[in-house]
N, C-alpha and C positions, 0 to 999 in steps of 0.2 A: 882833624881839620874842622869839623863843625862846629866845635866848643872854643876853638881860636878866633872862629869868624864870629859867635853868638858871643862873647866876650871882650873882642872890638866892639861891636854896634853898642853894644850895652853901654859899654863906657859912653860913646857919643850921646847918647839921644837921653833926653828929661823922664821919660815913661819905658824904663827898663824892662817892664812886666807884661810891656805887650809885644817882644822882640819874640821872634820866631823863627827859627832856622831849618829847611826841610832838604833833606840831599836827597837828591834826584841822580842813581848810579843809570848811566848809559852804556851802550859796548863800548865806544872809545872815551866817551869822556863823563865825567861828575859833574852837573850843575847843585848850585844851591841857592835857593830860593831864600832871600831873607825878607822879612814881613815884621813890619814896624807900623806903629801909630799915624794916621794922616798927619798930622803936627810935626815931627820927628822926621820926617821924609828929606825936606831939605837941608835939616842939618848931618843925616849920612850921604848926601848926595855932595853938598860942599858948591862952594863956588865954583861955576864950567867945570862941574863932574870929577875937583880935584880930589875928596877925599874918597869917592866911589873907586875911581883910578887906583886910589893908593892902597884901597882894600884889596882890589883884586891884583895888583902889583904883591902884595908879602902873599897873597893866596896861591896865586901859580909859583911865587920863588920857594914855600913849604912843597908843593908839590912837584916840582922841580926833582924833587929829592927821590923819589918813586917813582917819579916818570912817568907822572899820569896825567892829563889834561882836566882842567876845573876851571866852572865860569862861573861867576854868582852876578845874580839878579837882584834887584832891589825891589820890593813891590810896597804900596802903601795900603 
């Protein structure tokens, strides 16, 4: 899951090299922290939150599959 999520952002944002992906395992559920460039922030964020949305839309339908609960966060 992690390298799906670091592999999206990556493609999006101009400063590939400062993208960061930190999973955070919980009892019920996995967050992941992604950490990108200040510059960078509103183009994974997207217009009204669309492309953030759509990240974590393919992230829970992968995990869908395992039946496990995953959020990811965006931090600048």
């Amino acid at each position: 899951m992690k390298p799906m999520i670091e592999y999206l952002v990556k493609e999006l944002v101009d400063e590939p090299e400062h993208v960061t992906v930190t999973e955070i395992p919980g009892e019920e559920s996995t967050t992941y922290e992604v950490h990108v460039a200040p510059g960078d922030l509103g183009k994974v964020i997207g217009k009204q939150g669309r492309i953030a949305n759509a990240l974590r839309t393919v992230t829970k339908a992968v995990a869908m599959k395992s039946k496990k609960k995953v959020y990811v966060e965006i931090i600048a």
